[in-house]
SETIVO-956663 format. One line per 5 residues: their letters; for each residue x, y, z of N, C-alpha, C. Coordinates in nm, 2 decimals. Example, Ala and Ser with C-alpha at 12.3 -4.5 7.8 and 13.67 -1.06 7.14 Angstrom:
BEGIN
as) 1.32:-0.57:0.78:1.23:-0.45:0.78:1.32:-0.33:0.78 | 1.28:-0.22:0.71:1.37:-0.11:0.71:1.29:0.00:0.79
// end
This chain:
BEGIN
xxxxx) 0.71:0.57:-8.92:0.78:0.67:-8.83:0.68:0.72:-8.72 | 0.58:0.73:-8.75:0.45:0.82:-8.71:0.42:0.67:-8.60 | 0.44:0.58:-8.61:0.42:0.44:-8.51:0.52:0.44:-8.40 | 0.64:0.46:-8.48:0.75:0.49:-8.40:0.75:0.57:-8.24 | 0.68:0.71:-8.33:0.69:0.77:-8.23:0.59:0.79:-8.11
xxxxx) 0.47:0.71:-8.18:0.36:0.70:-8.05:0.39:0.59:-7.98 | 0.44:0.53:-8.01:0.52:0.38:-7.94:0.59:0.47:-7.83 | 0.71:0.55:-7.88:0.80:0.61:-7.78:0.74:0.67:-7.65 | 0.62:0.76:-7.75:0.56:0.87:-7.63:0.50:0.73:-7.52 | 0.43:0.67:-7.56:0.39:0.57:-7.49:0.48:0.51:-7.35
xxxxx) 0.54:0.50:-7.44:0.65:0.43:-7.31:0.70:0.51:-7.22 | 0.70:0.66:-7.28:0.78:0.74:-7.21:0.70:0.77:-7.08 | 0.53:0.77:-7.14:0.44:0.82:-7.02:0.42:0.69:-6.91 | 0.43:0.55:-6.98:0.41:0.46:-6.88:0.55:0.45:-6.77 | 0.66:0.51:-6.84:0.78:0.49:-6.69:0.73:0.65:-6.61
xxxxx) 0.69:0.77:-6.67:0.65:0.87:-6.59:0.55:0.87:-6.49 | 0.44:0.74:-6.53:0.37:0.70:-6.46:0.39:0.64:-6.31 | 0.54:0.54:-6.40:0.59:0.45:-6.30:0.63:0.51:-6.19 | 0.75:0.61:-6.23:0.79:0.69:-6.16:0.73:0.77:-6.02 | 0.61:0.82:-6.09:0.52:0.91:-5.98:0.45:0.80:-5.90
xxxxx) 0.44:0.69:-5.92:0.41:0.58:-5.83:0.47:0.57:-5.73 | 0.56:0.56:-5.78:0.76:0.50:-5.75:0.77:0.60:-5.57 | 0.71:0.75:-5.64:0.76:0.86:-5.56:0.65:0.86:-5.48 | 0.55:0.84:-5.55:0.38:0.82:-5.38:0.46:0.69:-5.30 | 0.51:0.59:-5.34:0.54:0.50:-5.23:0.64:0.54:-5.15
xxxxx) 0.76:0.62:-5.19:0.85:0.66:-5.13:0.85:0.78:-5.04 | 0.73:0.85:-5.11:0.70:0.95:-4.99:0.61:0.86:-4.91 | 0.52:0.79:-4.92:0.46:0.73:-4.81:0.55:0.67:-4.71 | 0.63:0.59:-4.76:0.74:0.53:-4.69:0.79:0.67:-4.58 | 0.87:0.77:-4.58:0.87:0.88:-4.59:0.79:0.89:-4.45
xxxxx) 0.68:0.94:-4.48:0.55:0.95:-4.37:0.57:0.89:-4.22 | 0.58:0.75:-4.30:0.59:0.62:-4.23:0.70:0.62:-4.12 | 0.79:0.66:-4.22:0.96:0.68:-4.10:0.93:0.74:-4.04 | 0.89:0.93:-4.04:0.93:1.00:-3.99:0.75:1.02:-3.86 | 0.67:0.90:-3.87:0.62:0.88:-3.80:0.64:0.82:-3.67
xxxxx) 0.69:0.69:-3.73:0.79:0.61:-3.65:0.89:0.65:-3.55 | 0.98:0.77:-3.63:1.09:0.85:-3.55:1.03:0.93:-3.44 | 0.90:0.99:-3.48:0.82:1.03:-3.38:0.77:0.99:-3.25 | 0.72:0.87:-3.30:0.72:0.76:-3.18:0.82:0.70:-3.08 | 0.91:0.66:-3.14:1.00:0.64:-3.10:1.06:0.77:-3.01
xxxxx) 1.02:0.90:-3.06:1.13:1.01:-3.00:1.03:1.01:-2.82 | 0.85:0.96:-2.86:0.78:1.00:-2.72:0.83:0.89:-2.65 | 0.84:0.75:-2.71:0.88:0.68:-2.63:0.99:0.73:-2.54 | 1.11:0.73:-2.58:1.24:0.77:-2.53:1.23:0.89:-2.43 | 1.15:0.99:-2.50:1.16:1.12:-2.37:1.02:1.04:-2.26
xxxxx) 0.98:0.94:-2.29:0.87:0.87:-2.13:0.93:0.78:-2.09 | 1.04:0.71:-2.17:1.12:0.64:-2.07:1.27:0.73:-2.01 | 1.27:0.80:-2.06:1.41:0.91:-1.98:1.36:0.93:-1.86 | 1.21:1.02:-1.89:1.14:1.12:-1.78:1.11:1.00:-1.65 | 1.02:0.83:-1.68:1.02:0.74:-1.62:1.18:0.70:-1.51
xxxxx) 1.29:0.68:-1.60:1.42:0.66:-1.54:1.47:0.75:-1.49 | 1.47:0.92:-1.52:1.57:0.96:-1.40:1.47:1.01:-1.25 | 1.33:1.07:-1.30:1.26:1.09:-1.20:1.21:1.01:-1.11 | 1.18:0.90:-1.12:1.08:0.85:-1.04:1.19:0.80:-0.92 | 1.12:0.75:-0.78:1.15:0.81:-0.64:1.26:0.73:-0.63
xxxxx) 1.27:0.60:-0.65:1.37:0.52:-0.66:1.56:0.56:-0.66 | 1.63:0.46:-0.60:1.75:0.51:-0.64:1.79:0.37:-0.78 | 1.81:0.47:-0.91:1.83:0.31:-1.00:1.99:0.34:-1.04 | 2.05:0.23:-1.08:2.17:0.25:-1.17:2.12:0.15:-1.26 | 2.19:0.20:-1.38:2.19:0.07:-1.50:2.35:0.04:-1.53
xxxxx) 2.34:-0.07:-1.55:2.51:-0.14:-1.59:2.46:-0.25:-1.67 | 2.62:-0.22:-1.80:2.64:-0.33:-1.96:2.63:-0.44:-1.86 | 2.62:-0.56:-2.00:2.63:-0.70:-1.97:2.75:-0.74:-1.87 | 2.85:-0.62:-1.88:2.97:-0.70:-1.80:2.93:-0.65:-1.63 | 2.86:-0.53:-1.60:2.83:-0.51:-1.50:2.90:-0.35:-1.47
xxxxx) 2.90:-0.31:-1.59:2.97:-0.18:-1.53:2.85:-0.10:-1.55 | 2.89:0.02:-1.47:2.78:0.14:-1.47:2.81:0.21:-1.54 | 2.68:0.25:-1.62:2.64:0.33:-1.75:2.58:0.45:-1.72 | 2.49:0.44:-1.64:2.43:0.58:-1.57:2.35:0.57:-1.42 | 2.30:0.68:-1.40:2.26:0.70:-1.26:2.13:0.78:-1.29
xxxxx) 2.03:0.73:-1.18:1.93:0.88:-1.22:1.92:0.97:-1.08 | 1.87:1.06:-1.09:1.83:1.20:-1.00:1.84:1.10:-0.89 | 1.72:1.04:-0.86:1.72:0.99:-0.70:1.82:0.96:-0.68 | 1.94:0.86:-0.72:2.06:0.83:-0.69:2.15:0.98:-0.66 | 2.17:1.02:-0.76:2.26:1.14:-0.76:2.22:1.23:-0.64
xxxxx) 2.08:1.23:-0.61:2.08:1.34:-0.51:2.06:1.25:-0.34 | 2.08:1.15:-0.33:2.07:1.10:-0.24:2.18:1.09:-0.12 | 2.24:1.15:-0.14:2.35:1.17:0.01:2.43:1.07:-0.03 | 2.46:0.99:-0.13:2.54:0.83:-0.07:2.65:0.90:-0.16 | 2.75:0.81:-0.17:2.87:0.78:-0.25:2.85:0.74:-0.41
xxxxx) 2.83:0.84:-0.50:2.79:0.81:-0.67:2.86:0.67:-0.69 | 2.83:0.59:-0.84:2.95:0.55:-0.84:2.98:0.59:-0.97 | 3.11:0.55:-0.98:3.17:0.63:-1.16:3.17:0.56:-1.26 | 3.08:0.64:-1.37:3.08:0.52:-1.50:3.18:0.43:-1.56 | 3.15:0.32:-1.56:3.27:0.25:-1.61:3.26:0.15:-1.49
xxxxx) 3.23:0.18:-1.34:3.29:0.08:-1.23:3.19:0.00:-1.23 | 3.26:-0.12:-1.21:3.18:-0.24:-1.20:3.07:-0.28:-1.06 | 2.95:-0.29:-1.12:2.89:-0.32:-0.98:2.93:-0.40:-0.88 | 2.91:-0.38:-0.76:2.92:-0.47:-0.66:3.06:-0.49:-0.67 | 3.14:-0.50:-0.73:3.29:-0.48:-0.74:3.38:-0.33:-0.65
xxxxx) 3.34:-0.28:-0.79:3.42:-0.09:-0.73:3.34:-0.01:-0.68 | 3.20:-0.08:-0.64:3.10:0.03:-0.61:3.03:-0.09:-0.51 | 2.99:-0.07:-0.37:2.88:-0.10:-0.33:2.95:-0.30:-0.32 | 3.05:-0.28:-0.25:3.16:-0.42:-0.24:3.10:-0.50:-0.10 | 3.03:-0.40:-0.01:3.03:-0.46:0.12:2.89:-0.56:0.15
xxxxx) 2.81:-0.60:0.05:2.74:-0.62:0.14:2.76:-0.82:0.17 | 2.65:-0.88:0.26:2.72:-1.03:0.34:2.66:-1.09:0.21 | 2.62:-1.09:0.11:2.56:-1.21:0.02:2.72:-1.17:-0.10 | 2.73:-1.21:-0.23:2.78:-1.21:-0.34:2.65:-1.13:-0.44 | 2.64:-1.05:-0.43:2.60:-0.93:-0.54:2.63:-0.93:-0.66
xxxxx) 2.76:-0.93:-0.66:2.83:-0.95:-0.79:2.79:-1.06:-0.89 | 2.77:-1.17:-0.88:2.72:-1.31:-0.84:2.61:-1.29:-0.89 | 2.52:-1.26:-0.74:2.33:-1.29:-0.81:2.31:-1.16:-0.94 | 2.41:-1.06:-0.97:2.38:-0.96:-1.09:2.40:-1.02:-1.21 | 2.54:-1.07:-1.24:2.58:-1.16:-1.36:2.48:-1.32:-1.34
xxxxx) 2.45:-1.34:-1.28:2.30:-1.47:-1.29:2.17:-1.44:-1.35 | 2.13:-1.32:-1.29:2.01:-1.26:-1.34:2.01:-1.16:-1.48 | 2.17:-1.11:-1.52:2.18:-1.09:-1.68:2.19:-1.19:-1.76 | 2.29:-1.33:-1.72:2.31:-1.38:-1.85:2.17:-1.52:-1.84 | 2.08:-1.57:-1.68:1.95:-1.61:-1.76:1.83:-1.55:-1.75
xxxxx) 1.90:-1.42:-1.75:1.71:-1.29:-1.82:1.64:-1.34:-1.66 | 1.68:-1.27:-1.60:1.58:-1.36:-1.47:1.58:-1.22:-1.36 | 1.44:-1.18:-1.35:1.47:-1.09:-1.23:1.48:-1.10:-1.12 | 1.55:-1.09:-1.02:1.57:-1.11:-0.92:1.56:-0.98:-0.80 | 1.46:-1.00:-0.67:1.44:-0.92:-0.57:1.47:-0.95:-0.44
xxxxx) 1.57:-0.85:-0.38:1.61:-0.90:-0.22:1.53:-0.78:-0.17 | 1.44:-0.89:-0.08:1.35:-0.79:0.00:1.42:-0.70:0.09 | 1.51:-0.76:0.19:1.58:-0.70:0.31:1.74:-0.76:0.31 | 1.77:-0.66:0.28:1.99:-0.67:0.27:2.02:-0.55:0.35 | 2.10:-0.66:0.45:2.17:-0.55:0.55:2.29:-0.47:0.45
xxxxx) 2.31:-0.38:0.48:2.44:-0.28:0.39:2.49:-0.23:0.52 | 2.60:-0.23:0.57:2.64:-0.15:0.69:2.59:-0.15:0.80 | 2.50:0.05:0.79:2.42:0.06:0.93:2.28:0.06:0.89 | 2.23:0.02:0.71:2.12:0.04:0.65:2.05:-0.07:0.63 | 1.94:-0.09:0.61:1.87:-0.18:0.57:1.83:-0.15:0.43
xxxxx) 1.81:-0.25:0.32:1.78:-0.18:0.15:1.73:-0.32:0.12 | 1.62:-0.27:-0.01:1.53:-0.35:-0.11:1.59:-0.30:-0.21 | 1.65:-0.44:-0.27:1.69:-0.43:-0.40:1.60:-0.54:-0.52 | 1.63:-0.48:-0.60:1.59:-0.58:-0.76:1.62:-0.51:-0.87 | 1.71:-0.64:-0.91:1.75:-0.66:-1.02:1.71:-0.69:-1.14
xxxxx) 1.69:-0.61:-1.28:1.57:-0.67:-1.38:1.69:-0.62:-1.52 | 1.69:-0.74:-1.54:1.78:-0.77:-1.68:1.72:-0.69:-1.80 | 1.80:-0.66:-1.92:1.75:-0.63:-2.01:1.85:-0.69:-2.13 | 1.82:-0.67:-2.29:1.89:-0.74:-2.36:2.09:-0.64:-2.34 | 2.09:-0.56:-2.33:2.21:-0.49:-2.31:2.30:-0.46:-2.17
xxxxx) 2.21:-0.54:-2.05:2.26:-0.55:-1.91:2.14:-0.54:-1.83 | 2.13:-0.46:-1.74:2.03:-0.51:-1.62:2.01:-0.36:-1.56 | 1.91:-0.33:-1.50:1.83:-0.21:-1.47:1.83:-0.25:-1.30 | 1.92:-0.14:-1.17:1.95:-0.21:-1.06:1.87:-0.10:-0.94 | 1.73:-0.15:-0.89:1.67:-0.05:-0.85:1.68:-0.08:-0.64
xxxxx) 1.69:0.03:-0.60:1.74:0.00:-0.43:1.64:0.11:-0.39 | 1.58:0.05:-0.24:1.49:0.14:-0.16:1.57:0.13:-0.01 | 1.62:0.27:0.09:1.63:0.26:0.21:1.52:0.24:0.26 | 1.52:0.07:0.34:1.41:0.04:0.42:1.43:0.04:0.56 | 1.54:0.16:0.60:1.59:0.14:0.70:1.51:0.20:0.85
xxxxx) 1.41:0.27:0.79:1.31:0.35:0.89:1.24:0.29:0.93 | 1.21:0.18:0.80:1.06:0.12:0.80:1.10:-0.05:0.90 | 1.20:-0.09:0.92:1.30:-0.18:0.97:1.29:-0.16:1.10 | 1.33:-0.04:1.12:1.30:0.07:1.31:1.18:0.03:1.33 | 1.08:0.05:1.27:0.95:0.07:1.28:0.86:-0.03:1.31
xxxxx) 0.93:-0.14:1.27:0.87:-0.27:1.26:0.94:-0.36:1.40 | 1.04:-0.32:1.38:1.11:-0.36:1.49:1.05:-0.34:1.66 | 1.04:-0.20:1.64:1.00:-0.16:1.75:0.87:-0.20:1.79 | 0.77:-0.23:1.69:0.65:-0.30:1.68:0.66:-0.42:1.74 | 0.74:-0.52:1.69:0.73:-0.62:1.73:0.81:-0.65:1.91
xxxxx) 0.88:-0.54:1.93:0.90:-0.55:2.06:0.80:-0.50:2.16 | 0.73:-0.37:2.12:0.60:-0.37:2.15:0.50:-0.49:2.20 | 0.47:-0.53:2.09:0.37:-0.64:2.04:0.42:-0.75:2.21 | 0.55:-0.81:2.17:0.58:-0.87:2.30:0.57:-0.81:2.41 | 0.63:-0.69:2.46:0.62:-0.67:2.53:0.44:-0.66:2.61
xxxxx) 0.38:-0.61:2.54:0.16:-0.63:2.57:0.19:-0.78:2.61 | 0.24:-0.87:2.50:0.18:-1.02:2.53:0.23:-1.06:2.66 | 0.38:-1.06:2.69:0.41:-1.07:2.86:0.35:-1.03:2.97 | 0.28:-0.88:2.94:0.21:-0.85:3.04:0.08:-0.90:3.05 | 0.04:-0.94:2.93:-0.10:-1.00:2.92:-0.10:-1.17:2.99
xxxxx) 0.04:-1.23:2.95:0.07:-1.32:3.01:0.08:-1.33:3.16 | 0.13:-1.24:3.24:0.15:-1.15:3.39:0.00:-1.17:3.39 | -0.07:-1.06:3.35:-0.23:-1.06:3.39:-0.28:-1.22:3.40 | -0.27:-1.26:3.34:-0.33:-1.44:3.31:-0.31:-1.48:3.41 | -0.17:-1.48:3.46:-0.09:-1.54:3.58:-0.16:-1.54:3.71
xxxxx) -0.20:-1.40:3.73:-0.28:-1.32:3.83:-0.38:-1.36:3.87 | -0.41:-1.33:3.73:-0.59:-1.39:3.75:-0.58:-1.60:3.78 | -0.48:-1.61:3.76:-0.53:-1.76:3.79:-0.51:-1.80:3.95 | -0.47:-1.96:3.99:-0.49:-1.97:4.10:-0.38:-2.00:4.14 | -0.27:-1.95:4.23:-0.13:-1.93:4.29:-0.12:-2.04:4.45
xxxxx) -0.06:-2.13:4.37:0.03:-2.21:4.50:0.03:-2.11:4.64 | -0.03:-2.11:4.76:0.04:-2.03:4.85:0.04:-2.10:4.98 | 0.14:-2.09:5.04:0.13:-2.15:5.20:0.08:-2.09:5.26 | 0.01:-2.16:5.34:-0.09:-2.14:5.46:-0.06:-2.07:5.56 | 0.07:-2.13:5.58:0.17:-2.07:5.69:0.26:-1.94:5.68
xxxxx) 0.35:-1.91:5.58:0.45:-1.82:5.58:0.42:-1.77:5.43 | 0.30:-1.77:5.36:0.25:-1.71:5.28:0.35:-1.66:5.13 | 0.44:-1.77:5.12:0.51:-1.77:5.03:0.48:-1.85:4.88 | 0.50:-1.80:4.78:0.43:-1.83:4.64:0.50:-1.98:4.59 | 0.44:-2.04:4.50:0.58:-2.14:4.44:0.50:-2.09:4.29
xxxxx) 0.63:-2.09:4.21:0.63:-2.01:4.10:0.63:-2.15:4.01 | 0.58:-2.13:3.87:0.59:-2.24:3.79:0.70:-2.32:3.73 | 0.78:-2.30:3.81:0.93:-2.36:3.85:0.97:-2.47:3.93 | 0.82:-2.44:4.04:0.84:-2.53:4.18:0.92:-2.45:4.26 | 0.96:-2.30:4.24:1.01:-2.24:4.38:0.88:-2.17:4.42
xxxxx) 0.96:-2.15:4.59:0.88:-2.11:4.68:0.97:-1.92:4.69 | 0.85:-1.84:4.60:0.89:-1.72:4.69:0.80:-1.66:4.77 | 0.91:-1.49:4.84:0.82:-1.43:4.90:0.70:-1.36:4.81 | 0.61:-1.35:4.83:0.51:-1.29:4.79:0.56:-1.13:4.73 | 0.60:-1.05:4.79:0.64:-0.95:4.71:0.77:-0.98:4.60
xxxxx) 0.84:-1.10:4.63:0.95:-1.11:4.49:0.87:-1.13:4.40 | 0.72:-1.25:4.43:0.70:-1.31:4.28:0.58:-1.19:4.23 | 0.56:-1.12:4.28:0.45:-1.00:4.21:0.52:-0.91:4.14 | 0.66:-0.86:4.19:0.76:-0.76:4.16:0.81:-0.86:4.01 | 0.84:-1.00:4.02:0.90:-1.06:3.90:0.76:-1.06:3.75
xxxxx) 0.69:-1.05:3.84:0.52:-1.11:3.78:0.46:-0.99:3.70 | 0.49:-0.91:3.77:0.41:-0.77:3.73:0.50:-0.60:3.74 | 0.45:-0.48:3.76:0.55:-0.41:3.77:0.53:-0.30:3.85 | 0.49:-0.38:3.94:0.45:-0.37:4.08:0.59:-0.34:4.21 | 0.66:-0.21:4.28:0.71:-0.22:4.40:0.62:-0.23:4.48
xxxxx) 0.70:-0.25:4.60:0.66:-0.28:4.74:0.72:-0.17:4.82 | 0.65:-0.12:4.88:0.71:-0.04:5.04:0.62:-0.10:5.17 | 0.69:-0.15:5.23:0.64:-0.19:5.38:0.58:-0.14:5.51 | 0.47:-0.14:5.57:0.39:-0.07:5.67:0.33:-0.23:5.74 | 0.22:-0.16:5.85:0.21:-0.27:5.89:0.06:-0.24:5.90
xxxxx) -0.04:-0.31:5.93:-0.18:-0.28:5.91:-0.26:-0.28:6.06 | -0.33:-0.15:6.10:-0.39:-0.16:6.18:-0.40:-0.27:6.31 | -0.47:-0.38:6.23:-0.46:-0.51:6.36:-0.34:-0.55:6.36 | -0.22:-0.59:6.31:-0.12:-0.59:6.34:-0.05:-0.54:6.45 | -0.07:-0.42:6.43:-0.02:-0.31:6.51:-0.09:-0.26:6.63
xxxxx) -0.21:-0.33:6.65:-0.25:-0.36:6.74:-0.24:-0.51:6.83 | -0.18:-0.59:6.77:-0.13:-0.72:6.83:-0.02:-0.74:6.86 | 0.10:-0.69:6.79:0.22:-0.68:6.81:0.26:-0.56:6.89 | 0.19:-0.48:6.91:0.24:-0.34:6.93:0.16:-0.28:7.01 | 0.08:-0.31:7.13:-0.03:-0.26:7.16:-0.02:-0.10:7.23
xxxxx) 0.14:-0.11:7.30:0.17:0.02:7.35:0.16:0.13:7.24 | 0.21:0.12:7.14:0.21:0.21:7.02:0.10:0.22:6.99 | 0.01:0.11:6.99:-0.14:0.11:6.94:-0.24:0.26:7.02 | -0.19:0.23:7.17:-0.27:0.30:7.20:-0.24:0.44:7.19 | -0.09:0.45:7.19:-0.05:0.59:7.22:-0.11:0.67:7.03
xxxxx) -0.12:0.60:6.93:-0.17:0.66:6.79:-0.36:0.64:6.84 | -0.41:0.59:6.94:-0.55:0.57:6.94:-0.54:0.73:7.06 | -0.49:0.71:7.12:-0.50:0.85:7.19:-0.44:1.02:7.09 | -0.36:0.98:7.02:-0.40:1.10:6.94:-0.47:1.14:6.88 | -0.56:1.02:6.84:-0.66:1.00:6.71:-0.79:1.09:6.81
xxxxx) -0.77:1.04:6.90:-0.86:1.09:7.00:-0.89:1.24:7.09 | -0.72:1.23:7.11:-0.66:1.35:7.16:-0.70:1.38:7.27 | -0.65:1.24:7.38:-0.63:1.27:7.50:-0.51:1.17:7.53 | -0.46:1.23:7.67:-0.31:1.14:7.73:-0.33:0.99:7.68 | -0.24:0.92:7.69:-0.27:0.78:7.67:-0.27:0.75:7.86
xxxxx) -0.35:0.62:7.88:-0.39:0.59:8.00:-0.29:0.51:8.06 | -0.24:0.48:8.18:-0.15:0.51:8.24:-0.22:0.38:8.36 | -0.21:0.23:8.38:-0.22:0.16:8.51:-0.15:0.23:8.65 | -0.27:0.26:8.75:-0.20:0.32:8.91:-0.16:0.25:8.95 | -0.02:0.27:9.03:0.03:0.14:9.11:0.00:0.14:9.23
x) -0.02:-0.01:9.33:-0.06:0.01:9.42:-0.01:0.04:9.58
// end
């Protein structure tokens, strides 16, 4: 009996044993989750804080292409929201010249991200990219429409120097001119007047005078009567006989 019962106690202390084992793993386990859950919780609040704030305008839409949410930059951005549930490029954002709809459902169902540097939208210019995920696609847009102006205007600039620089070239080189009636021939093989092809050449008017000896060869009466003011006496007068 007395074997019996130390057999019993025995056994009874090795499942109490078991037990408090049982319960260190389970609370470890325990630990482990509510570590995990922790992690997970910083993750989620650094990818929220990442998704609604940052400068971008994003929407996210399911595999089918509807929209699920919007962040701040979108929402406060002056445009037209769109409403959860509407399908991208569909009920929202229908206008632009490529199929949208199209390159969105390509780049969810082969996981492929896809970036349009410059899409005209209306009166806007926008950077878009598209970046898939396992439950639909993440759809981020920039108005590049300033920066569009800016470049633009640059490069009319830009030409506009190189023409004139062109013009200067012109100048400086050596010009067809007649001997005679002092007219240009342009790299055309026309013959202009000299003030058309400067005025076409450069941005240069003309106003017309006549020059001293001129006006002394053609004009000698006039000549003398401005040589006698200059002077400031009568102009001279042949006695007749």
């Amino acid at each position: 009996m007395r074997k019996k019962e130390q057999s019993f106690e025995s056994q009874l202390q090795e499942e109490i044993q078991r037990l408090r084992d049982e319960l260190a793993r389970f609370e470890e386990v325990e630990k482990q989750y509510k570590e995990t859950l922790r992690l997970l919780s910083e993750k989620e609040s650094f990818n929220f804080a990442l998704f609604q704030y940052n400068p971008f305008l994003t929407v996210v839409v399911n595999c089918e292409g509807r929209v699920v949410k919007s962040n701040v930059a979108k929402r406060h951005s002056g445009d037209r929201l769109p409403n959860i549930g509407d399908i991208m490029y569909r009920d929202y954002a229908a206008r632009h010249t490529i199929d949208m709809y199209g390159q969105l459902m390509d780049a969810i169902h082969t996981n492929t991200i896809k970036h349009f540097k410059e899409l005209k939208y209306e009166h806007k210019y926008l950077s878009v990219t598209i970046s898939p995920f396992p439950q639909g696609a993440i759809i981020i847009s920039q108005d590049i429409t300033e920066q569009k102006i800016t470049e633009r205007d640059r490069d009319t600039l830009i030409s506009e120097l190189r023409r004139a620089l062109n013009e200067v070239e012109i100048l400086r080189g050596m010009l067809p001119i007649c001997a005679s009636c002092k007219k240009i021939r342009d790299d055309k093989g026309y013959w202009n007047h000299i003030e058309t092809y400067l005025s076409e050449h450069s941005h240069l008017d003309f106003t017309h005078t006549l020059c001293p000896e001129c006006i002394q060869q053609h004009y000698p009466e006039y000549w003398d009567h401005l040589q006698s003011k200059k002077n400031g006496s009568a102009p001279h007068k042949n006695s007749e006989a």
